[in-house]
C-alpha positions as CSV (number, residue, x, y, z in Angstrom):
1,X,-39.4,14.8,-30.4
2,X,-40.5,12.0,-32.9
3,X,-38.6,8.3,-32.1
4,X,-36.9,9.0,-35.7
5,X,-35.3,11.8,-35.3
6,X,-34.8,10.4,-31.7
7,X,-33.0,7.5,-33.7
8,X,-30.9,9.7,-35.9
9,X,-29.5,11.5,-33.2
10,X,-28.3,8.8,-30.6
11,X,-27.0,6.2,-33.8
12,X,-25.8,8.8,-36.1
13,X,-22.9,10.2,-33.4
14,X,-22.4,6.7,-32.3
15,X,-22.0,5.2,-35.6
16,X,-19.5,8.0,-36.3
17,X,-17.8,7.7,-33.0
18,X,-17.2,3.8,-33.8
19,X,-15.5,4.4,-37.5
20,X,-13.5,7.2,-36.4
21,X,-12.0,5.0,-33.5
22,X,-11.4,2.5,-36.2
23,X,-9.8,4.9,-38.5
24,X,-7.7,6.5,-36.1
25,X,-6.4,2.9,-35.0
26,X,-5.7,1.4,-38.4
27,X,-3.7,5.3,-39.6
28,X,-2.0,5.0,-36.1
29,X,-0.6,1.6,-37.0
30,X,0.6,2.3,-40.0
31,X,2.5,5.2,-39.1
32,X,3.6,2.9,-36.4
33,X,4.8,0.1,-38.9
34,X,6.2,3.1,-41.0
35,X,8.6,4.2,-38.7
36,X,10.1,0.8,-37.9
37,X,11.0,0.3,-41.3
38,X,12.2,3.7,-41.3
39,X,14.4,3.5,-38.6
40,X,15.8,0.1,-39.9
41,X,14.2,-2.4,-37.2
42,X,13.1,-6.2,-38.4
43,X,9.4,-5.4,-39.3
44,X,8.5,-8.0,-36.3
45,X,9.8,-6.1,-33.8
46,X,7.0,-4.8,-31.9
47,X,5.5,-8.7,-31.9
48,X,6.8,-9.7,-28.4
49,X,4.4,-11.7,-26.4
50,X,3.4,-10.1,-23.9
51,X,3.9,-11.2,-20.1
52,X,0.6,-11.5,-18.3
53,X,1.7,-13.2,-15.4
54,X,2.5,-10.6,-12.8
55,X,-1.0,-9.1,-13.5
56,X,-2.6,-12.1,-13.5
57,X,-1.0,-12.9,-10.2
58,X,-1.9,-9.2,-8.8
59,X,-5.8,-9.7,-9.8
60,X,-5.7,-13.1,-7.8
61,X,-4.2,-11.9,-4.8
62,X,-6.2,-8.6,-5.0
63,X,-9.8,-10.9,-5.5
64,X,-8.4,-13.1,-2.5
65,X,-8.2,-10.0,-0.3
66,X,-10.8,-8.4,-1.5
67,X,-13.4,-11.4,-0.8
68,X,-11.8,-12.1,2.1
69,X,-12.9,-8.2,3.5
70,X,-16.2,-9.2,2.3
71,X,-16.5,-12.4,4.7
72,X,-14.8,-10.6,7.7
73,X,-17.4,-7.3,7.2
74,X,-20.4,-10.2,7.4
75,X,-18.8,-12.1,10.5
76,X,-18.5,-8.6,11.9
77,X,-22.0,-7.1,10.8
78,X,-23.2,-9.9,12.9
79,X,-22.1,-9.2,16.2
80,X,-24.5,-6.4,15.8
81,X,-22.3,-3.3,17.4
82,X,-24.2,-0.8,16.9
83,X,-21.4,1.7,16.4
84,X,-19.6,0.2,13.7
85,X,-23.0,-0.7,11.9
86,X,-22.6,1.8,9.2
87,X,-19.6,1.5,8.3
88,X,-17.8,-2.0,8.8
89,X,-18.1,-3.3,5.5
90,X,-16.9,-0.1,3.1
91,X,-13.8,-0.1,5.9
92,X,-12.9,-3.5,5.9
93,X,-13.2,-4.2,2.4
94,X,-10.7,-1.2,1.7
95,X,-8.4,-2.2,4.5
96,X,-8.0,-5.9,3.2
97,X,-8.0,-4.3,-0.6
98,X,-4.7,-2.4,0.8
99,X,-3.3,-5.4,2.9
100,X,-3.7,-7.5,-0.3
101,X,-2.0,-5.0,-2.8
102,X,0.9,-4.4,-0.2
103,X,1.4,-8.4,-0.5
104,X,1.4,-8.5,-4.2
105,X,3.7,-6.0,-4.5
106,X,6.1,-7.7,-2.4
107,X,5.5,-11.4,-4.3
108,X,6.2,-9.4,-7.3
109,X,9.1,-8.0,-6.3
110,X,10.3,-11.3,-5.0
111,X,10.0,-12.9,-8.3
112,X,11.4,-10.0,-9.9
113,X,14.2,-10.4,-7.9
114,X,14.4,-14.5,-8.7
115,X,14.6,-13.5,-12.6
């Protein structure tokens, strides 16, 4: 196969693949701003802010656990038992990845509860 047709083949789909995304996402948001007005609703209703704090707060407890599996797999790779070589690190990391998303969900629900 010569690069050009090589070429044509990868960029052509991809180029198409990029302006159909964009088509169907401008024609989605019209019919989108179409049927607020249709339906009566101030045309600025779907321009709430959005609330990133709870994910935000999720991600940084969820990081937190997460690095913190990594340093407790290394302290326990180096005691060198041989029995749990192979497989400290995948369990720990998932087990404090767990731990960690049980704990946001209860500091969510917490301040969920506050507001």
């Amino acid at each position: 196969m010569q690069v050009t047709s090589a070429i044509v083949l990868i960029a052509l789909p991809l180029i198409l693949a990029i302006f159909g995304i964009a088509y169907y996402y401008i024609t989605a948001r019209n019919k989108e701003r179409m049927s607020v007005i249709e339906k009566g609703l101030p045309p600025d209703y779907f321009k709430d802010t959005p609330n990133f704090f709870p994910f935000i707060l999720m991600l940084g407890i969820v990081s937190t656990g997460i690095s913190l599996g990594i340093a407790l797999g290394g302290y326990l790779w180096s005691l060198e038992i041989e029995a749990m070589r192979g497989f400290i690190f995948p369990f720990v990391i998932f087990f404090s990845l767990g731990i960690s998303l049980i704990v946001s969900y209860f500091v969510l629900k917490s301040i969920q509860k506050k507001n």
